[in-house]
Every structure is written in C-alpha cells, then in structure tokens.
C-alpha positions as CSV (number, residue, x, y, z in Angstrom):
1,X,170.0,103.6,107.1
2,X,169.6,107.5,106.1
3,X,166.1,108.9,105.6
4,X,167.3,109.4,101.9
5,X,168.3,105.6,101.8
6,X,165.1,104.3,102.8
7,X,163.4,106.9,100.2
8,X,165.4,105.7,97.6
9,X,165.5,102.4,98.7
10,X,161.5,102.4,98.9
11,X,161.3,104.4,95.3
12,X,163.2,101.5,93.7
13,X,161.2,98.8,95.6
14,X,158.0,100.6,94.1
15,X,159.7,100.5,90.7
16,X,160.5,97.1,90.2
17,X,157.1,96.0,91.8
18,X,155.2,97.7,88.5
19,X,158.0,96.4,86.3
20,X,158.2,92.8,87.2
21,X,154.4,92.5,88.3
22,X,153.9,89.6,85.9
23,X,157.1,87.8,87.1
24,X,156.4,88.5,90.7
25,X,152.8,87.3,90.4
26,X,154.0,84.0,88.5
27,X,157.0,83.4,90.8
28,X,155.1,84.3,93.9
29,X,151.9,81.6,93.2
30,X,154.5,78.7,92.0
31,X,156.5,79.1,95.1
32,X,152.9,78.8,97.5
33,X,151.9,75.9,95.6
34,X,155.0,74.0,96.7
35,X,154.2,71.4,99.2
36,X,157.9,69.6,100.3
37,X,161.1,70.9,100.6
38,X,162.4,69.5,97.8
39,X,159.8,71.1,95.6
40,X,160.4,74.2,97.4
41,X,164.3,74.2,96.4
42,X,163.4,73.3,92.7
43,X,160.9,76.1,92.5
44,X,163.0,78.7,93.5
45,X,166.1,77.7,91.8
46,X,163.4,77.8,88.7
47,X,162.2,81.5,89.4
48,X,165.1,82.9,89.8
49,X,167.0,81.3,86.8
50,X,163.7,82.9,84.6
51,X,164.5,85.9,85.8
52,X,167.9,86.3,85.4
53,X,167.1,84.5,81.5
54,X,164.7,87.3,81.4
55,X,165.8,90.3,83.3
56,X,169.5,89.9,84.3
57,X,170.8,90.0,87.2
58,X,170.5,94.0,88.5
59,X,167.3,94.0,90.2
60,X,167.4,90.2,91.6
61,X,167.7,91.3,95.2
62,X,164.7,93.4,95.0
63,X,162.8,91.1,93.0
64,X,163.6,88.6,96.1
65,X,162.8,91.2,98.7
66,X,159.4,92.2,97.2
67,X,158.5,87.9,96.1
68,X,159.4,87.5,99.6
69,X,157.3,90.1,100.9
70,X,154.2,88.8,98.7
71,X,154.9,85.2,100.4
72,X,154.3,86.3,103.5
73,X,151.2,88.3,102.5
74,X,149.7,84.9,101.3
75,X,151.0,83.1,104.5
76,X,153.9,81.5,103.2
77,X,156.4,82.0,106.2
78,X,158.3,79.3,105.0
79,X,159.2,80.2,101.2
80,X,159.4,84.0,102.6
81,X,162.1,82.6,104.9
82,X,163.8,80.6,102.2
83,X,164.3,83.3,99.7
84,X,165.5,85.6,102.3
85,X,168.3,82.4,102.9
86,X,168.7,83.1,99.3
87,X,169.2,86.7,99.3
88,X,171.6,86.6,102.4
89,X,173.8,83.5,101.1
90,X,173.3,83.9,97.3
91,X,171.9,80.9,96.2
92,X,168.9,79.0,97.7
93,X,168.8,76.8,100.4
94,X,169.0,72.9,100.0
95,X,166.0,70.6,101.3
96,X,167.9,69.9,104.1
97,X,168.9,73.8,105.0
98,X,165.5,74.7,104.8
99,X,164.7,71.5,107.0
100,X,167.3,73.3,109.9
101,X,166.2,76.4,108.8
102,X,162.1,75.9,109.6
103,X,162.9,73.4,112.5
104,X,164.3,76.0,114.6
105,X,160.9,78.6,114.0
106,X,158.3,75.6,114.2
107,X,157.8,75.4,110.5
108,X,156.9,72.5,109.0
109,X,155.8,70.6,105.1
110,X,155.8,67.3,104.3
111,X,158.7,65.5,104.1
C-alpha cells in the first residue's frame, strides 16, 4: 500500500470512528459481553444487520475494522478474530467456525 493509500485509508478510518461512535461503542460492549460461541454468532449477526438498517452498507468494512480494533483494546481476541472472519468471508462465522477458528490460536469460551 502507497503512502497516499494508507493516508487516505487512515483519514477515512478517523472519519467513520467520530461518525459511528455511538454504534461502535454499542456494538463493541455487546459483542465483549458474549460468553459462548453461539452468543458470539448471534451478536454479531445482530450488529451488523443494525448497522446496515441504520447506515447501509458503504462504510461496513471500516465499521468492522475499527469494532474490531476496539475488541482487542478491551481484550477480546476472540470477537476481534471473528469479525475479521467476517470481514474476509462476508458474513460471520458459525459457532462451530469460530470453534476451528480459536482452537487453532488457544482461544477458548464456554461451550
């Protein structure tokens, strides 16, 4: 990526964060308070779907990137992980992809 690219790219990132505060603050606390994988899956199937209801669908993969980002912030490897599945596949993962998916970097929740 260009120096220009990442300038824009980090412009827009900056952006969307003001914009969508509320949403990312909302989405960002019900996806930590999941505690199962299932829960996991709803939640973010959930957050996403209120922001496309609310916001459409041109800023959802930095919406992902920066919800992602404020995961891992809070120490939430694991949603952080699954909403980059997300992002990269375009829909979230299932309970038993994330299952794969956190078996193979020593994650775990409750079944």
């Amino acid at each position: 990526m260009s120096r220009m690219q990442r300038s824009h790219r980090a412009s827009e990132l900056a952006q969307c964060d003001a914009r969508y505060e509320l949403d990312l603050a909302r989405g960002a606390s019900h996806l930590a308070s999941t505690l199962s994988y299932a829960t996991l899956e709803s939640a973010i199937a959930e957050t996403v779907g209120e922001f496309l209801n609310l916001h459409g669908g041109e800023h959802l993969p930095v919406f992902l990137e920066l919800l992602a980002r404020r995961l891992s912030e809070r120490k939430k490897p694991e949603a952080a992980s699954a909403l980059r599945f997300h992002m990269n596949c375009g829909r979230p993962p299932t309970a038993d992809e994330l299952r794969t998916l956190w078996a193979s970097v020593g994650a775990a929740m409750s079944a």
